[in-house]
C-alpha positions in Angstrom: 0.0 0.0 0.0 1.2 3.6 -1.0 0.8 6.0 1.9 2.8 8.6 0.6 0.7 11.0 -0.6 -0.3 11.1 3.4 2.9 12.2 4.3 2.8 14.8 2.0 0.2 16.6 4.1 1.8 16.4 7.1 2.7 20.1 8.5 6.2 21.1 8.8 6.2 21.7 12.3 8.7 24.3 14.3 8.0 23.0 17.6 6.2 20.3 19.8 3.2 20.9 21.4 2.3 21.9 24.9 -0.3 19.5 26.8 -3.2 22.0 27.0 -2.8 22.3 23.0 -3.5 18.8 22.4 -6.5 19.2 24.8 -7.7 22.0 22.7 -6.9 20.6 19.5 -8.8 17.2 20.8 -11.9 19.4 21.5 -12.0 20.6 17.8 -11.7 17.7 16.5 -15.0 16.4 18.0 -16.7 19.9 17.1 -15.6 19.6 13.7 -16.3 16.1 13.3 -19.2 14.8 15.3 -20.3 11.9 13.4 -17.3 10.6 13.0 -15.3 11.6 16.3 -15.9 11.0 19.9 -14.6 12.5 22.6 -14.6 11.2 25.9 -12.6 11.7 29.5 -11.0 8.0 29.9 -9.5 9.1 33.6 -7.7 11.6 35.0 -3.8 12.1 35.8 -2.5 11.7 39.3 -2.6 15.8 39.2 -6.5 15.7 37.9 -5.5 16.4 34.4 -7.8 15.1 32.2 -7.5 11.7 29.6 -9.1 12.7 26.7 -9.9 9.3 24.5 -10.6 10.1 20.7 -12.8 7.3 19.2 -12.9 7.9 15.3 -15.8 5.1 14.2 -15.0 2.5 11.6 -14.9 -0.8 11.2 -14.9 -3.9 12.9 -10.7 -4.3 14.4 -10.0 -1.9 17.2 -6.8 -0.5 17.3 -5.5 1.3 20.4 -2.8 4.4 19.9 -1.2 6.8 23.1 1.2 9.3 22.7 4.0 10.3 25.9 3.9 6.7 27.8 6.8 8.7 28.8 6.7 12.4 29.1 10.2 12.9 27.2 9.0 11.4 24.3 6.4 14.2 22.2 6.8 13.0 18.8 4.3 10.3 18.6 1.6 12.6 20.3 2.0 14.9 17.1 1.8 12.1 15.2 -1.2 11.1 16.7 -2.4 14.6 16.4 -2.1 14.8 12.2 -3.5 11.4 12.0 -6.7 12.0 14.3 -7.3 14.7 11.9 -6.6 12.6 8.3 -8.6 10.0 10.0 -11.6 12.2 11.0 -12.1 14.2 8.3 -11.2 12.1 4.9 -13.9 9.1 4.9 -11.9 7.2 1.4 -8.5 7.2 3.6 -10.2 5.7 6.4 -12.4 3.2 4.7 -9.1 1.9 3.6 -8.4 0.6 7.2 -11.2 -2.0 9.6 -10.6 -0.4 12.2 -12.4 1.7 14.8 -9.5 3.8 16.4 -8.9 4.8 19.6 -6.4 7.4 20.4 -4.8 9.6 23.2 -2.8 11.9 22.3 -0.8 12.1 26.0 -1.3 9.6 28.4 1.2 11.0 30.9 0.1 14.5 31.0 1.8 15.8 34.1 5.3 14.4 33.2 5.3 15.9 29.9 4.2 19.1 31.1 8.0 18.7 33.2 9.5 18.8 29.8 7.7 21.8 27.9 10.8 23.5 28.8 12.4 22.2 25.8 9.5 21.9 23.4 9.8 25.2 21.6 13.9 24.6 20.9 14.1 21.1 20.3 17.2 21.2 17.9 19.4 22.1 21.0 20.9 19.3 23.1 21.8 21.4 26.1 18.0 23.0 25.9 16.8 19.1 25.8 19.2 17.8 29.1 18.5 21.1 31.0 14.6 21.0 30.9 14.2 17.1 30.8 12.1 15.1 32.6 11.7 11.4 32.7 10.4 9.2 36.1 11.3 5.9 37.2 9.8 2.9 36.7 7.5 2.4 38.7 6.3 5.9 38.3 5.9 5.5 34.5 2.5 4.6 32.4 4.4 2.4 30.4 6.2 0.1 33.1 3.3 -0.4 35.8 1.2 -3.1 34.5 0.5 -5.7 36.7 3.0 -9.0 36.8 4.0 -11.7 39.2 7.0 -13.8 38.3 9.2 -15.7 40.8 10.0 -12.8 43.6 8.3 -10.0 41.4 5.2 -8.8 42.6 3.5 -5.6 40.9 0.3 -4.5 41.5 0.2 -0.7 41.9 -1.1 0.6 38.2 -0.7 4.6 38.2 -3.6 6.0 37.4 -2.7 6.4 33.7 -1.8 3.1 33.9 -5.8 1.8 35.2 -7.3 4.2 32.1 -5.1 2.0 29.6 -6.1 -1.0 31.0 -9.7 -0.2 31.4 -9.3 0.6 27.3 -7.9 -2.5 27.1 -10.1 -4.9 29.0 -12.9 -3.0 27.0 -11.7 -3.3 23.3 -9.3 -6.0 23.1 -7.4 -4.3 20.8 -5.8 -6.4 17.9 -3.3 -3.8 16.8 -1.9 -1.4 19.5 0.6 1.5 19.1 2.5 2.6 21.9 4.3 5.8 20.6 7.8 6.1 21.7 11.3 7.8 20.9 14.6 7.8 21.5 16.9 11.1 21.8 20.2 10.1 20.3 20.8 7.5 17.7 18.6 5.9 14.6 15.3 4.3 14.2 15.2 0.8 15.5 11.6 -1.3 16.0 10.1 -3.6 18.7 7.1 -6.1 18.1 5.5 -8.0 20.1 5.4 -11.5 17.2 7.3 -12.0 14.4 6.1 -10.6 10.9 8.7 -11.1 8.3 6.4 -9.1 5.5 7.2 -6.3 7.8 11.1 -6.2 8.0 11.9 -4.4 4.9 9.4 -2.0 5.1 10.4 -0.4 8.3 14.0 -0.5 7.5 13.2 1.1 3.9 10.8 3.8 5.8 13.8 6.6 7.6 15.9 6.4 4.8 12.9 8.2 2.6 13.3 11.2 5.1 17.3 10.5 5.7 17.4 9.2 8.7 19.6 6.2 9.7 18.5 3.1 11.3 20.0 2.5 14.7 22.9 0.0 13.9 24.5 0.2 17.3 24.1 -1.7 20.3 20.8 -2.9 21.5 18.6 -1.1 23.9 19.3 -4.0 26.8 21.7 -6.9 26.5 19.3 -9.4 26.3 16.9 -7.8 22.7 16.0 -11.0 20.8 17.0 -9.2 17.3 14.2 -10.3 14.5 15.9 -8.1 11.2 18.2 -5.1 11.1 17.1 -2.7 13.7 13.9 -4.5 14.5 13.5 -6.4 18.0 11.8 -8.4 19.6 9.1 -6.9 22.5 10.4 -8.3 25.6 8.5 -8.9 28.9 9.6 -8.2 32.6 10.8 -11.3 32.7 13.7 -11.1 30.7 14.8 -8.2 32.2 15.0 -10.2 35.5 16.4 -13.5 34.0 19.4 -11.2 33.4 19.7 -9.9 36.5 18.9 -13.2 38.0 21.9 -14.2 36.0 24.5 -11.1 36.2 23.6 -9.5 39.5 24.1 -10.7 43.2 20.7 -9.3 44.5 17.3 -9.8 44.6 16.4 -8.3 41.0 12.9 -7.2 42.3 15.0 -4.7 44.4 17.1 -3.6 41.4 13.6 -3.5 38.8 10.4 -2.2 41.1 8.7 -1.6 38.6 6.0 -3.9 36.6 5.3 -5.0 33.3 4.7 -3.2 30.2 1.7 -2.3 28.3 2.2 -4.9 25.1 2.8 -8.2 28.0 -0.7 -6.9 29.4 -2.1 -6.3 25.9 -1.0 -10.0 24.9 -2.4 -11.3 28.1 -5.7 -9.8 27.8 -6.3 -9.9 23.7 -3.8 -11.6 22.3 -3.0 -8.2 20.7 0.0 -7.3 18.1 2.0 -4.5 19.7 4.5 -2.1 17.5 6.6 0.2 18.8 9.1 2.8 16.7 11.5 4.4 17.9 12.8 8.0 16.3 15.6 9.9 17.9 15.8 13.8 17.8 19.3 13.9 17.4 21.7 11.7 15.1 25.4 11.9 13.7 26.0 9.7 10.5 28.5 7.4 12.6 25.1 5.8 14.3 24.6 3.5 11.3 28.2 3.1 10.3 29.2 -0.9 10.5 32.5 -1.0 9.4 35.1 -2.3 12.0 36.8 -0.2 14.7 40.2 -0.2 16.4 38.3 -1.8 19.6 36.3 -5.2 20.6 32.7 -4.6 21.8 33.9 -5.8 24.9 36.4 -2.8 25.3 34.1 -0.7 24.1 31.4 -1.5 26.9 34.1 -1.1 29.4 35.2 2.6 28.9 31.1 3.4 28.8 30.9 1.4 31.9 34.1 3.6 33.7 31.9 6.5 32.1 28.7 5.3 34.1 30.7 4.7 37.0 31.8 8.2 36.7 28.4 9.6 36.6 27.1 8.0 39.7 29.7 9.4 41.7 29.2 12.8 40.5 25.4 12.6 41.1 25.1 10.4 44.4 26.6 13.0 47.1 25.1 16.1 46.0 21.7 14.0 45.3 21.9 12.5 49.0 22.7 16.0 50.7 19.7 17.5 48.6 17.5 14.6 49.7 18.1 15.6 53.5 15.9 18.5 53.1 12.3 17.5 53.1 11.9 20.2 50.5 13.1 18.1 48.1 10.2 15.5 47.5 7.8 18.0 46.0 10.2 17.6 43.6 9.2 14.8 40.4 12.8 14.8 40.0 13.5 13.3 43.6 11.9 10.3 43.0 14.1 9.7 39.5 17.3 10.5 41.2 16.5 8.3 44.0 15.8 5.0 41.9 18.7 6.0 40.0 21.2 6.2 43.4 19.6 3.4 44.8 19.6 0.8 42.2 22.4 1.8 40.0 25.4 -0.3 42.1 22.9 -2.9 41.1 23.3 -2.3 37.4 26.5 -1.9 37.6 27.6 -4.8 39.1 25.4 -6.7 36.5 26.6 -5.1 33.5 30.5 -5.9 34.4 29.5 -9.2 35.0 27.8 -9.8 31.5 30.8 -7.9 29.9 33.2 -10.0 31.4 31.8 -12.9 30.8 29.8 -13.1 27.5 31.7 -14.1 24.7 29.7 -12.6 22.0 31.9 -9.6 23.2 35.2 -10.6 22.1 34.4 -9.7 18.4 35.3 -6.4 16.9 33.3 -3.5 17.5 31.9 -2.1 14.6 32.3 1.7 14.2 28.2 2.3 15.5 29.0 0.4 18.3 31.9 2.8 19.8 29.7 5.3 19.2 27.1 4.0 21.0 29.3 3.2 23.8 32.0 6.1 24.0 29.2 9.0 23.0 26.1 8.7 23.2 26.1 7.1 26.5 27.3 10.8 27.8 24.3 12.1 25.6 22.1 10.4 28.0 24.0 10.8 31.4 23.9 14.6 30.7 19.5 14.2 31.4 20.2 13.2 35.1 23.0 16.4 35.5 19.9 18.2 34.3 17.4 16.7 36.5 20.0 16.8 39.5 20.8 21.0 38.6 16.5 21.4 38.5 15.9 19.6 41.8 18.5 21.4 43.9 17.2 24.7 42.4 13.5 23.9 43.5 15.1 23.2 47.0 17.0 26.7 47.1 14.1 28.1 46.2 12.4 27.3 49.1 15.5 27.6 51.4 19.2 28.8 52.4 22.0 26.7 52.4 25.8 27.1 51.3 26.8 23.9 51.2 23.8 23.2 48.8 25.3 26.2 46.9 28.3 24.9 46.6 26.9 21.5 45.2 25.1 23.1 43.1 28.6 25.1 41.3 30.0 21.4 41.5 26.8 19.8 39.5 26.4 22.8 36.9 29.9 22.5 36.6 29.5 19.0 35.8 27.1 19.7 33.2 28.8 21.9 31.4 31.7 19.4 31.4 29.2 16.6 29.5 27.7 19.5 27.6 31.6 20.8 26.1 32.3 17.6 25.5 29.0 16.4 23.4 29.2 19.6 21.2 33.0 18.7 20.2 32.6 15.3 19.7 29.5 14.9 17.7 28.5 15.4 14.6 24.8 15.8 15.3 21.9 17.6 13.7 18.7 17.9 14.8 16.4 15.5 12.9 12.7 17.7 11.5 9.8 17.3 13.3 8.1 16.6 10.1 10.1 13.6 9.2 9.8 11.6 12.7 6.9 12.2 12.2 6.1 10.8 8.9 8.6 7.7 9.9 6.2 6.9 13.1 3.0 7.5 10.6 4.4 5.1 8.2 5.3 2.3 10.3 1.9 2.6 11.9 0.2 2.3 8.5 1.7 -0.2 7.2 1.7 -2.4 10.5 -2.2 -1.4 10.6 -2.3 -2.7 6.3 -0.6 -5.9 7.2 -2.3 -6.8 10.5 -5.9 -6.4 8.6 -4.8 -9.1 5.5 -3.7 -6.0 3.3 -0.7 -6.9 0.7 2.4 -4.6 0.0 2.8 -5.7 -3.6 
């Protein structure tokens, strides 16, 4: 199926949008549109917000699609956004699909409210670490299902959580879209069963807009790869059979979290899950697999040292700030907390699987260092920024030198990661437009393939 001429309509777009846009937008939509579009509140946010759930009427699949699952991640909610609006308003592009649609735009809406900071300039790195948000775990839509498995016990949906569920216990959904991104890298793909028809398409898909495929290392050691840059979706499980494996602690203490929406969604319906993943940011080296000076295994040690690095420059000025009582009215506490608290954890398990898995020994290819020596720092320089916006909230509320004097040593630290990013990549800031039209694609065409619909 062609879907090009869709993409062609898609706006080119400056900046993302803030929460109460997408309300309003939602709202016009059902005004515009009332006998195709439904509007209703699904559930509220654990700050009241409202969950407004679009359903657009068609046929007889359901197919279930929510933007933010975390609040970092805006680009699938503007996807969601265009295609809300192509779906409601042009009746031959939607009798295409059998499919009544249900959509949210942002299920998290107080978390991404924490990073409208950096909406309106996302090209800048530094303007992306200094006003990012993300929560742990267990404070996260996406990770709070409900799961038992050996010492694992999860049972505390978030709010968010309980309206996705409700959704779907309701429509057993036989195609669901959980609209994620990355910051740094390529695309790469996870889905919940194999579907080989599928493959090729989504690695043709970012190389129409220029954008690489993620050819680096995997997510988590343990990915099940299906096809270049597409993976396998993975349940909680696996996550603690590594641990089990790698780390000498309970790994319910290290994880605390529960499983994610696809393992409830394949429990409950026996539902198809896709997700993309788009980055902001990428430097041509990300899909470069020719082979470096290194082995993989050196490679994962120097980011390792790096991560070492990190903790120590983030766990004493974190466990001062945390003294003050101040600093739990803080989102960021809880973040930097888990991170303090578990990250020994992951440590311990990661040097463990480096030293011991043999896949390691081979030469690194030139994506992999990348992944390992560069953007690794992309990412540690969001919990500087996280650390640098809870101490301020604290200072704000009180007086306190040596928390001044933390706080030179943190910024200082930022800057540090900062200097370093800017003279050792080659990024540029990938066009709204084109991520996108990548995650509008992918969706489409998983949508086409899931219904019977052929490619040729």
């Amino acid at each position: 199926m062609d879907f090009q001429s869709v993409v062609k309509e898609i706006p080119d777009y400056k900046r993302f949008f803030y929460v109460d846009e997408f309300d309003q937008r939602t709202d016009q939509l059902a005004k515009k549109f009332p006998d195709v579009v439904e509007v209703t509140v699904a559930g509220y946010s654990r700050k009241n917000h409202p969950i407004k759930l679009i359903k657009i009427k068609g046929g007889s699949r359901n197919a279930l699609l929510f933007g933010c699952p975390h609040p970092n991640e805006p680009i699938g909610a503007m996807m969601l956004d265009f295609l809300a609006e192509k779906l409601a308003s042009d009746e031959k592009f939607r009798s295409q699909f059998d499919y009544t649609w249900y959509i949210i735009k942002v299920i998290d809406p107080d978390g991404t409210k924490l990073n409208e900071g950096w909406f309106s300039n996302p090209e800048s790195i530094r303007s992306y670490a200094q006003h990012f948000y993300r929560p742990p775990g267990y404070l996260q839509v996406e990770w709070t299902f409900p799961v038992d498995y050996k010492t694992l016990h999860f049972h505390n949906p978030l709010p968010e959580t309980q309206v996705l569920m409700k959704i779907i216990d309701e429509t057993k959904p036989s195609f669901m879209y959980s609209l994620h991104n990355a910051g740094f890298g390529g695309v790469y793909y996870y889905i919940s069963k194999e579907a080989d028809p599928l493959y090729e398409i989504y690695q043709k898909i970012p190389a129409m807009f220029s954008v690489p495929l993620s050819l680096g290392e995997p997510e988590v050691p343990y990915a099940k790869t299906l096809s270049k840059a597409v993976y396998k979706l993975f349940p909680i499980s696996e996550e603690y059979d590594y641990l089990e494996k790698h780390a000498s602690v309970d790994p319910a203490q290290i994880i605390r979290a529960g499983a994610s929406s696809d393992e409830y969604a394949s429990r409950v319906a026996n539902t198809f899950s896709l997700v993309c993943e788009v980055p902001y940011y990428y430097d041509p080296r990300i899909e470069d697999t020719s082979e470096a000076d290194m082995s993989r295994r050196q490679a994962r040690l120097i980011a390792w040292e790096k991560s070492k690095e990190h903790y120590e420059k983030i766990k004493e000025p974190f466990e001062y700030c945390a003294s003050f009582e101040e600093a739990k009215n803080f989102a960021f506490y809880e973040t930097l907390k888990n991170y303090v608290e578990t990250m020994p954890a992951h440590l311990e398990a990661e040097r463990h699987w480096i030293e011991t898995d043999p896949e390691l020994e081979r030469k690194a290819t030139v994506a992999e260092v990348f992944d390992n020596l560069y953007v690794t720092q992309f990412y540690q320089s969001l919990s500087l920024g996280m650390l640098k916006r809870l101490i301020d909230g604290v200072l704000s509320l009180r007086e306190d030198e040596k928390l001044k004097e933390l706080k030179q040593k943190v910024e200082e630290a930022f800057e540090e990661k900062i200097d370093y990013l800017y003279k050792n990549l080659n990024y540029r800031a990938i066009p709204i437009k084109n991520l996108v039209a990548i995650q509008l694609l992918a969706g489409l065409h998983t949508a086409w393939y899931l219904q019977g619909g052929s490619e040729s």
